[in-house]
N, C-alpha and C positions, 0 to 999 in steps of 0.2 A: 312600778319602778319610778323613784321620783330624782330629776334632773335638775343641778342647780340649786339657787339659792332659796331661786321664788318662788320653790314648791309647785314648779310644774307640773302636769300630774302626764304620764308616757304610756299614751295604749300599743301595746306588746301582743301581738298574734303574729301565729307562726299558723304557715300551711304549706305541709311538705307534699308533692305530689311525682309520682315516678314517671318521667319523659324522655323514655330510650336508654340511654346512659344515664348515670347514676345524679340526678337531676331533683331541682324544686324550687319550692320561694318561700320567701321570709318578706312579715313587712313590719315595719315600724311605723309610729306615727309620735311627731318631734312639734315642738314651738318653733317659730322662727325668731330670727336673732338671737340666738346658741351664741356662748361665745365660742372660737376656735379652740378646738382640743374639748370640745364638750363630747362625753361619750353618749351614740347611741345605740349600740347596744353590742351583745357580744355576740356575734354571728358563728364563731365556732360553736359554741354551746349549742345556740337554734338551732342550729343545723346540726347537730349530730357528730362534728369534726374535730380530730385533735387539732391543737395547734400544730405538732408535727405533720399532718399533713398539708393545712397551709403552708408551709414552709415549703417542704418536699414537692410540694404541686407549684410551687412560685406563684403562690394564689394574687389575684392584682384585680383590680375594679376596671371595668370597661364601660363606660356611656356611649359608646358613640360618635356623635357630632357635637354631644351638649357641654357644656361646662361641668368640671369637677366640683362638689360643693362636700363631698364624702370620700375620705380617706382609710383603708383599710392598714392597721397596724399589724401586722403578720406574726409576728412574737409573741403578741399579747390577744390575737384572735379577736380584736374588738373594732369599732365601726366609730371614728371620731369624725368630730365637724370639721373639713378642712378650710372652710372660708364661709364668710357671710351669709344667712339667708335670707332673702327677703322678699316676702312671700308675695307682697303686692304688685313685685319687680319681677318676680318667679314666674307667677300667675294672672295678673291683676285681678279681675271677678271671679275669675275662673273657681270652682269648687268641684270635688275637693282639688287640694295640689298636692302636688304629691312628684318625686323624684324617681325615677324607673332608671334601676342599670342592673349590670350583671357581675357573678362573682367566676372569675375563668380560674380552673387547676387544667394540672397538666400530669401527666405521665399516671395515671391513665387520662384523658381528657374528661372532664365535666364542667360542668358551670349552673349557675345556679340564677333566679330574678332577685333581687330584691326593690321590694317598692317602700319608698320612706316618705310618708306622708308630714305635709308639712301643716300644722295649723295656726292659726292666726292667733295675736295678741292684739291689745289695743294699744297699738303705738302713732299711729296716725287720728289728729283732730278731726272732725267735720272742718272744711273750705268753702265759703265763697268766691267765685271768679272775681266778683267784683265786690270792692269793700264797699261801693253805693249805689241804690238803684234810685233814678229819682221819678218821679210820677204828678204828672199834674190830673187833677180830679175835681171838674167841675161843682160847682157847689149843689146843682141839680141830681148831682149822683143818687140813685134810690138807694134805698138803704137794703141790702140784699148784692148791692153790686160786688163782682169779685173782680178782683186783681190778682193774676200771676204773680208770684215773687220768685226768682233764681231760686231754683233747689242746692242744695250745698252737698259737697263730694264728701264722701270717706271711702279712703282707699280701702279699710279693713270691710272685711266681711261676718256675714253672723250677728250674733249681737254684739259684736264690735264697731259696727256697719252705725249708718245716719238712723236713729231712732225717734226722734221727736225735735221739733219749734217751740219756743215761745215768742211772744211780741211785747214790748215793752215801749211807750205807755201801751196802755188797749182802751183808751176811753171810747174812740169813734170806730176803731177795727179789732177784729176778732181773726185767729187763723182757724181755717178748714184744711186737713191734711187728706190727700187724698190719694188711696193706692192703683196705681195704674198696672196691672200685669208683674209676676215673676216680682212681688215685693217690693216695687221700686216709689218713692214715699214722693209725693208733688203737693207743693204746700202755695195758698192761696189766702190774699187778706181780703175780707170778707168786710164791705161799709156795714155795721152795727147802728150808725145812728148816723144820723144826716150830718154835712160837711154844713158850717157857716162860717164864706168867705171873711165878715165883717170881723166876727173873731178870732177867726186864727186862718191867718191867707196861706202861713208853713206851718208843716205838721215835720216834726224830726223824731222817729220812730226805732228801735232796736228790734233785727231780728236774729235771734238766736238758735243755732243747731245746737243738737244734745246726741251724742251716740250711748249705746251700752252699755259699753264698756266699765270694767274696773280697774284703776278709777277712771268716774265719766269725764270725757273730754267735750269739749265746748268750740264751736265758733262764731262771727257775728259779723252781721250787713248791716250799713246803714241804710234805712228809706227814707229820702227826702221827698215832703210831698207838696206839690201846688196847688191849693184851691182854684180854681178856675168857675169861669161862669159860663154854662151853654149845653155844650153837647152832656146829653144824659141818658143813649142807646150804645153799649158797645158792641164791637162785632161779633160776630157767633159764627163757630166754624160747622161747616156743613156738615163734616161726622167729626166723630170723635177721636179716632182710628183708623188709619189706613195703613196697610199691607202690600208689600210690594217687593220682587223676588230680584235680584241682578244677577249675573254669572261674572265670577271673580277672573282678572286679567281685563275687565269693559272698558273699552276707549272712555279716554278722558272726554268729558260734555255728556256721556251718554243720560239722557232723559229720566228719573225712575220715575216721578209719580207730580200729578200737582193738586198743590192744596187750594183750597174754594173758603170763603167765609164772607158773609152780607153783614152791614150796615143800616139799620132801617133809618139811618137821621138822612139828613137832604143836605147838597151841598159838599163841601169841604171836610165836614164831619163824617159823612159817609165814605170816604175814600181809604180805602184799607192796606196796609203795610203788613208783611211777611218778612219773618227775620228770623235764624236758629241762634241759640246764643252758646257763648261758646262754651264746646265741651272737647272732648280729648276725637270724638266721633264726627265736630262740625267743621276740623279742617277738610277732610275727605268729601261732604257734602257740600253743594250751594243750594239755595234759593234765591229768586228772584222776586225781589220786594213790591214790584207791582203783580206780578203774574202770577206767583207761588207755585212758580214751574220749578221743581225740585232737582237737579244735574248733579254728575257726579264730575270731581276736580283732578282723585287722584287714582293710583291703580289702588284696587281692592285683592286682599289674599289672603282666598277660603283657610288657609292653612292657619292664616296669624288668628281672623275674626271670622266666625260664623253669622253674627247677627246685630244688626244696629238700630238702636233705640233714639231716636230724634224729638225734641221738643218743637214744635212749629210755633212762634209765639204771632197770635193775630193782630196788630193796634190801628186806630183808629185814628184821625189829626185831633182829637178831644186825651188821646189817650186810653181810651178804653181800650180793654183788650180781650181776647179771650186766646186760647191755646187747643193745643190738636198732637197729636201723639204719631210720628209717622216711623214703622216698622219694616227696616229692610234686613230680608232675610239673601246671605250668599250663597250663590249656588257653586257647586265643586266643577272645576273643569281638569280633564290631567294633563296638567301642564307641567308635575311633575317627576321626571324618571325614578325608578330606582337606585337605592345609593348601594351600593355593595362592600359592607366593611370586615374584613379580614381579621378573626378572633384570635386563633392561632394555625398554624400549618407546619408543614414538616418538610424543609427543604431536597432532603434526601432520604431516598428508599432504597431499601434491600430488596434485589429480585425474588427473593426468598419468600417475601411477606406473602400473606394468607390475604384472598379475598375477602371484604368488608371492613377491611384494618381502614379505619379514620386517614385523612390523610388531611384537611383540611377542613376548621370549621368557619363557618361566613354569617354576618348579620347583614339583613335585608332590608332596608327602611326605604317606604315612602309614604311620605306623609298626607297623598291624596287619599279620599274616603271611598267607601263601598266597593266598586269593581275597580276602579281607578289606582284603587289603595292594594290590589289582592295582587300577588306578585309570582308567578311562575321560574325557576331557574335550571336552564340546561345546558349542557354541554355539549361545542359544534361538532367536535372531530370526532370519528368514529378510534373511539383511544380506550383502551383496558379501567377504564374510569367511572364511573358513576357520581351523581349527586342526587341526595337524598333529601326530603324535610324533616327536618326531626321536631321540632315544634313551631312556632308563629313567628314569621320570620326569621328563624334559624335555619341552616341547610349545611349539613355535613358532605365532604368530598369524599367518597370511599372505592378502595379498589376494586373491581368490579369482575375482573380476570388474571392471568397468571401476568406474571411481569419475566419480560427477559430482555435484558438486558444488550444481548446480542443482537437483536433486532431493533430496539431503540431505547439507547444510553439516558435519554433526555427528553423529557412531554413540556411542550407549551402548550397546558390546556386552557382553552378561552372559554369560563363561563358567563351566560348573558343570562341576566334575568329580565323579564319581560312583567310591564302588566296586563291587566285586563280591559282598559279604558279603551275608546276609539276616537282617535287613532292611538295604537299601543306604543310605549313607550319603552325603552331599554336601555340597558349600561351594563358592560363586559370588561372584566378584568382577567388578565393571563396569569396565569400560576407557571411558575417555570420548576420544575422535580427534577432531581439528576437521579439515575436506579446505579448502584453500585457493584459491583459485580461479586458473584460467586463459582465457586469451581464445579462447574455443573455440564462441560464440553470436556470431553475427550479430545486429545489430538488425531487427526483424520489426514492420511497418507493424500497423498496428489492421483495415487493409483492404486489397483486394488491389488496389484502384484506386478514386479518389478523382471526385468531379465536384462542383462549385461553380456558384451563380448570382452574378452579380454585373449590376445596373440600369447601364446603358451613361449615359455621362455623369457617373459619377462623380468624388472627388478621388482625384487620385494621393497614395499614402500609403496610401489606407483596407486595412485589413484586411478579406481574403476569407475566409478559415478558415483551419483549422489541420491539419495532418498530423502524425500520435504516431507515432513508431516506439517500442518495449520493448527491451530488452536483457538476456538472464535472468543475465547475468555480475554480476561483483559490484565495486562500489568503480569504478575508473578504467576497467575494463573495460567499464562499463556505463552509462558516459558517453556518450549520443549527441549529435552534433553534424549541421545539415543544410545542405547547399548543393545549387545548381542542378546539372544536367547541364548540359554545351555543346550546346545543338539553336538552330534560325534556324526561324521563320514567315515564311513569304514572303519569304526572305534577311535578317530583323534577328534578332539577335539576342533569346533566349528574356528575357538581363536585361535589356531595353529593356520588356520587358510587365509581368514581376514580379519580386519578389524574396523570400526566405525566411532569415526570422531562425534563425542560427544553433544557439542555444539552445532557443528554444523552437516553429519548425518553424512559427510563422505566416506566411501568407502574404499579400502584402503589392500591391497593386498600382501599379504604375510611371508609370503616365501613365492617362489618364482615355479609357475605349475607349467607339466609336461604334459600334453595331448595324447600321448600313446599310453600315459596311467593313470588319469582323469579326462572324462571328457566336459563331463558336468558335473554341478552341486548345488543344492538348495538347503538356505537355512533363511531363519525371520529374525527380522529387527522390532525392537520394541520402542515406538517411542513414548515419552512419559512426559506429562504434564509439571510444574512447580506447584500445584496448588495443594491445601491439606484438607483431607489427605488426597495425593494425587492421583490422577484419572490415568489410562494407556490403552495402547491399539499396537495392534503388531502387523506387519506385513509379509509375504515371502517372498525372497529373493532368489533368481536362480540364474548362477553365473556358470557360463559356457564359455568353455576352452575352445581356442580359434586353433588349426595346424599353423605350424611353419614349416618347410621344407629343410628339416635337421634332419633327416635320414636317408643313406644313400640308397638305390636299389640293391636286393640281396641276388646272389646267383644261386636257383635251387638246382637248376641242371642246366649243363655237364656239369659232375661235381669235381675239383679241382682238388688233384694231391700231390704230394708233396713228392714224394717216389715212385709212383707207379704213372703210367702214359693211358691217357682213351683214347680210343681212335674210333670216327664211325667209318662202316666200309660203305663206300657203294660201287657198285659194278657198272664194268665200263661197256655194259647195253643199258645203261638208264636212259633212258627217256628227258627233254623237256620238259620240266617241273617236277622232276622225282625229289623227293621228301628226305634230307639226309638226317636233319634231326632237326630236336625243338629246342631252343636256350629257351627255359624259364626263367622267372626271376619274379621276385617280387617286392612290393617300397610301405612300409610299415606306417607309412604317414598318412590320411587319406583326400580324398577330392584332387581336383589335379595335380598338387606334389605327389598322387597315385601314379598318375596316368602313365604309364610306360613305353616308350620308343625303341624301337633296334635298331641296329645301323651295321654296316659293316666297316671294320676300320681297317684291315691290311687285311690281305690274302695272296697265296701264291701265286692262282691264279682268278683274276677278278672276274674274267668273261667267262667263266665257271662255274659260281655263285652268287646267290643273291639270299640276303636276310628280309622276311617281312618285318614291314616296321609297324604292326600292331600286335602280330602274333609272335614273333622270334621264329619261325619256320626257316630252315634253311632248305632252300631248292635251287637244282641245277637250272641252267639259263639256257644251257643249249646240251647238245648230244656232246656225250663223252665217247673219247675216240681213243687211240691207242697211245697219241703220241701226247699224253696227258700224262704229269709225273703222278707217281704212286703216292707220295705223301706230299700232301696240302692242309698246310697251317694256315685257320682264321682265324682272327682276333676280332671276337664280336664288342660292340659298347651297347649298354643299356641305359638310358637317361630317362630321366623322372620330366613333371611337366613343371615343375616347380619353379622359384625365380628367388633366388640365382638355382639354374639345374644342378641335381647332382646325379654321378654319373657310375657304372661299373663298367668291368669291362672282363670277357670270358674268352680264353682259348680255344678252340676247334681242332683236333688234329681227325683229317679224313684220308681215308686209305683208299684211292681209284685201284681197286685187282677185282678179279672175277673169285680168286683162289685164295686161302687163307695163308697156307704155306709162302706164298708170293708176297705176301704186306709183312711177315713174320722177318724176314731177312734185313727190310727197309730197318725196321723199326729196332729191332736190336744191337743192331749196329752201334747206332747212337747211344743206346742204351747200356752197351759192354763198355763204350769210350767212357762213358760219365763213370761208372764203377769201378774203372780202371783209374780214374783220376782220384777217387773219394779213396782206393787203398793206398797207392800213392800219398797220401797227406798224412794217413793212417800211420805208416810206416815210419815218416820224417820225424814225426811226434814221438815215436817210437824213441825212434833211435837219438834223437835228443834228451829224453829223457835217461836213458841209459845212459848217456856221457856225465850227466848232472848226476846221478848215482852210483859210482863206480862200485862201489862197495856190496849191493846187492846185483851185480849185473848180470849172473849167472838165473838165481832166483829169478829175476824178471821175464830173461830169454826162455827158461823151459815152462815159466806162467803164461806167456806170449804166446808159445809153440801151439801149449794145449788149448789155450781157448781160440787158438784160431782153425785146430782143426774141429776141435767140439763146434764151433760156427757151420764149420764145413758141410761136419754131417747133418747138420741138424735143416739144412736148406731145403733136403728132398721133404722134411716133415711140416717145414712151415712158411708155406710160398709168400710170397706180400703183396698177391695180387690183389689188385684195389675193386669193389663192390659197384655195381650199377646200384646208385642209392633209391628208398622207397620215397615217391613221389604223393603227399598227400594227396586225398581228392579236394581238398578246400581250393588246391594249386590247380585244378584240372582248367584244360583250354575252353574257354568261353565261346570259341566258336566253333564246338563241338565234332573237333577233330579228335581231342585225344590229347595227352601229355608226351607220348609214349606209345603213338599206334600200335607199335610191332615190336615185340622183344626178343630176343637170343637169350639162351644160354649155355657155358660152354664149359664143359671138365677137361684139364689139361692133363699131359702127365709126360715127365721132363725127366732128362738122365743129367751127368755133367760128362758125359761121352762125348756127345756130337752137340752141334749147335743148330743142327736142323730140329725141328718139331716138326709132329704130326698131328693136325685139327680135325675135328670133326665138330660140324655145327649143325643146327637144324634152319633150314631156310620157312619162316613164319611170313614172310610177307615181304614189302621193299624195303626194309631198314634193317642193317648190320650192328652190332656193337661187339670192338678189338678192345678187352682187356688187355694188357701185357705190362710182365715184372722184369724190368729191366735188368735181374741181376741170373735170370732162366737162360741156359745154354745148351739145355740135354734137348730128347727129342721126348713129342709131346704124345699122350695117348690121344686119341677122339673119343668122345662120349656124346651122345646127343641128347638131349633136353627130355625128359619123359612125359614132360609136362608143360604145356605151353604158358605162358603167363597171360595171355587172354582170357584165359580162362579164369584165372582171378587176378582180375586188376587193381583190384588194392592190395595186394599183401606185396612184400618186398622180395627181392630177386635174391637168391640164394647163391651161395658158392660153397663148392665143399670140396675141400684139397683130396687127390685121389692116395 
């Protein structure tokens, strides 16, 4: 491929090789001094790449530390000169030179070396330090004698480099070129024919450098010289060669080496001077002109120069001279750390990503050699991380474990690389990675199941409590939201009982619940996440009805009617605590608005009776005596334990007789007056009606007549006497007395003749019970019970009109 005008001529190798990800290298080799915008070469093509993928990879040139001298045109896939090269300035002796950088893509990440080799032109002449050397030279001088002359510089290399001398006249000297080591060219005039002061006392001489180049370039000293008379031995150095090692960073003065060289003249002639003359090498060295004790001046650094090449020039007070070559070689010390330079990286990560996903790639430079130079890098924190080597001086960051986010949002990872030298060196840079979150957490209640009290009779509306679900996601993902399951209580619907605010998870009651027709319920709330698609958990709930004291005690016995009278007997040989009866009762509510009390509230006679006030027992208090009335009305109260109490209250009518006949007279008495009042009203109604209808008045009266004698008869067929009611066993006395120790039963049978009756009962034990129909005036049959009801104590007590 040829560059330019001047037929450059461009060696073009390409060497692709596979290094982890999609990896290799390309090199070039260029002239220097290109002009800017000179192409070299198209790097998409070597390598294999469209343009579109430069592009899409934001492909860009990375050096490192060094200057940019190569620019990458992305569009057009090609490699132009961005700025001057100059290779002397680049490299100075160095061979080859050559440019090292890298080509970075992205999405997927790779990179690639490329090395562009830079060769030399002959644009630099040979130079003299100095345009004159002057030399005085006895006219004794033998012929054979050499004189040193300044060797002259060229920057270029190769055979662009110092190639050949000439001297100009040459009648009395001749040049001797002579190579010392690694090509380096040392040119010498040589006496050819003896000096004669009388002829020519100055000699004024041309010396001239010729390099290789095309076209050759030239430069030129002058030698002026003195004929002198005398001295005709010059000095001669002890070797030729000396070697000698320093370690780079050596204190200024430090000692390397001393050079030796004899004189065999006597006198002043014999006295020998040492001196380096000067080169780009003899700021950094001294010697000392009497001692040729060779010192160092300034810091030396293995990194810039490896080796230095000294001319030691020997002279004489005659001027003779001779020369010595002194070779210091630098030793590495690591006095350098590692540099740590950041290629590309990826500030944010999805918790999501897959182990060995790239996360950052790093260049490694240190520019000490051998162990010094070899560079280890790890990572401190024990973090979901890794760093790998992927080739020399390269180290990828790659995920190493799962990422989650909910446990740590953010890594400051510190890697240090270290080298090998001793003592080791190191340099650590933080990478700071934010992991972004994903919907990967369910919401998670506060408990694994909930239960509430709520007092029955409440408002619908009121708040029960609250159920919390968390959500360890972040932002929308961790927006919880709650609603009901679909579940039925006894076939309604769960949102008929409650309901749960969306937001904030209270709960809410729907209608106002009653304890005696729920006691309890359970249903589950769902809470649900915002994230897509969204995660949920559910919980169960189970709300318990608390009592309130809303129901009064009920009266199950004595049962209370409306027309007909109870009476219990008891006979007036009772005893001290005889048993007259039991008020039940019972309170539909439970726990202590259950708990039931009796009390007695009015009685006829108080020193008479007393009521238990856990069981409702009613017992005599003392002996019943004769001059005790026959009927005794109690009014028992039953109160609940509840707050505020609520209370009933039950009638007692008790008949003190030995004899039934004898309670029978008490008691209908009252009971003919009340019936005598209720026809009485009967009547009035009547007979006002009758005024207000004159017209059917006759009609009315013989309608009147008959149904009031059809009532008449029909009295002896259907008595209204009221029933001893059946007493469940759920209602049975808990302190296992009995509801109902003792029963009667009794068949009446009535005329409307007389107002006496005839009873006949059966005596079962200490308790009576007086049935009586207040509207009965004949006289009664006796029947007596055939069958006791202790014998069966659950069935209900019978009555059957005779």
């Amino acid at each position: 491929m040829v560059i330019g005008t001047m037929g450059w001529q461009v060696l073009l190798f390409i060497s692709v090789l596979s290094l982890g990800a999609v990896q290799g290298q390309v090199s070039y080799s260029i002239p220097e001094e290109m002009n800017k915008g000179a192409l070299v070469g198209n790097i998409a093509h070597d390598l294999g790449l469209g343009v579109e993928r430069l592009t899409s990879g934001k492909a860009q040139i990375y050096t490192g530390n060094t200057e940019e001298y190569i620019d990458l045109k992305r569009e057009r896939g090609v490699l132009v000169i961005k700025d001057r090269i100059d290779r002397e300035t680049l490299c100075g002796q160095t061979m080859p030179c050559a440019l090292h950088f890298q080509l970075i893509l992205e999405n997927p990440m790779e990179f690639y070396t490329v090395t562009v080799e830079i060769t030399d032109i002959n644009d630099n002449p040979p130079t003299f330090e100095r345009s004159e050397m002057k030399y005085e030279i006895p006219e004794s001088a033998l012929t054979g004698a050499r004189f040193v002359l300044e060797k002259a510089i060229d920057n270029d290399v190769g055979v662009n480099g110092l190639n050949s001398y000439t001297l100009n006249p040459s009648d009395n000297f001749v040049l001797k070129t002579i190579s010392r080591g690694e090509g380096i060219k040392h040119v010498e005039m040589v006496l050819q024919k003896p000096l004669d002061r009388e002829k020519h006392e100055h000699l004024s001489l041309t010396l001239t450098a010729l390099d290789g180049g095309e076209p050759q370039l030239s430069g030129t000293m002058q030698i002026s010289i003195t004929v002198l008379d005398v001295n005709d031995n010059p000095p001669v150095c002890l070797k030729t060669e000396y070697k000698e090692s320093v370690k780079e960073n050596a204190a200024i003065g430090t000692i390397i080496t001393t050079v030796s060289a004899t004189d065999v003249d006597k006198g002043d002639n014999r006295k020998v001077t040492y001196m380096i003359p000067k080169s780009a090498a003899a700021n950094l060295f001294k010697i000392d002109a009497d001692s040729g004790v060779l010192t160092l001046t300034e810091n030396i650094d293995y990194e810039k120069r490896r080796l230095y090449e000294l001319d030691v020039q020997v002279s004489d007070q005659g001027g003779l001279s001779d020369a010595c070559k002194v070779i210091v070689e630098v030793t590495d010390e690591n006095d350098n750390p590692p540099s740590i330079n950041i290629m590309s990286k990826s500030n944010t990560l999805s918790e999501n990503m897959k182990p060995g996903t790239v996360v950052t790639m790093l260049n490694i430079q240190d520019p000490d050699s051998d162990e010094n130079g070899k560079v280890l890098c790890i990572l401190k924190e024990n973090l979901p991380f890794t760093i790998k080597s992927s080739t020399n001086n390269f180290f990828t960051v790659v995920i190493d474990s799962d990422l989650d986010r909910e446990r740590a949002s953010e890594y400051n990872i510190t890697v240090t690389c270290s080298d090998e030298g001793v003592p080791s060196l190191s340099s650590s840079i933080i990478l700071t990675l934010q992991i972004s979150d994903v919907n990967d957490n369910a919401p998670v209640f506060e408990r694994t199941s909930y239960e509430a009290y709520i007092v029955e009779n409440n408002t619908p509306g009121l708040s029960i409590f609250t159920v919390k679900a968390t959500d360890t996601d972040w932002n929308q993902n961790a927006r919880v939201s709650y609603l009901l399951e679909d579940f039925s209580i006894n076939g309604v619907p769960v949102s008929s009982y409650v309901s749960v605010s969306a937001d904030s998870g209270v709960i809410h009651a729907v209608r106002s619940f009653d304890y005696e027709q729920i006691k309890d319920f359970q249903f589950r709330v769902k809470a649900q996440d915002g994230g897509s698609p969204p995660l949920s958990n559910n919980v169960t709930v189970k709300i318990i009805i608390q009592d309130q004291n809303d129901n009064p005690p009920q009266i199950l016995y004595p049962v209370q009617t409306g027309g007909s009278l109870v009476a219990e007997m008891v006979p007036r040989s009772a005893d001290v605590g005889y048993l007259v009866t039991k008020v039940v009762a019972v309170d539909v509510d439970s726990g202590q608005n259950a708990w039931l009390s009796y009390k007695l509230q009015k009685a006829t006679d108080r020193a008479l009776f007393e009521v238990g006030l856990q069981n409702g027992e009613i017992r005599t208090i003392r002996q019943v005596t004769d001059k005790d009335a026959v009927k005794q009305r109690l009014t028992v109260i039953v109160e609940d334990n509840g707050q505020p109490s609520r209370s009933a209250t039950v009638i007692v009518n008790v008949a003190v007789a030995d004899s039934f006949p004898e309670v029978l007279s008490e008691f209908t008495d009252f009971t003919h007056d009340k019936e005598y009042n209720d026809n009485l009203t009967f009547y009035l109604v009547l007979a006002l009606a009758v005024v207000s209808f004159l017209f059917i008045t006759c009609l009315v009266v013989i309608i009147s007549v008959k149904i009031y004698r059809w009532r008449q008869s029909r009295i002896l067929y259907h008595s209204n006497l009221p029933v001893i009611p059946y007493y469940p066993p759920r209602y049975s006395d808990t302190l296992g007395t009995g509801t109902l120790p003792h029963v009667y039963n009794y068949e009446v049978c009535r005329t409307t003749d007389s107002r006496k009756s005839d009873f006949k009962f059966g005596r079962a034990g200490s308790q009576n019970v007086l049935i009586m129909d207040p509207s009965s005036t004949g006289t009664m049959q006796r029947i007596q019970s055939e069958k006791s009801i202790l014998d069966e104590p659950d069935s209900p007590l019978e009555v059957r009109p005779f």
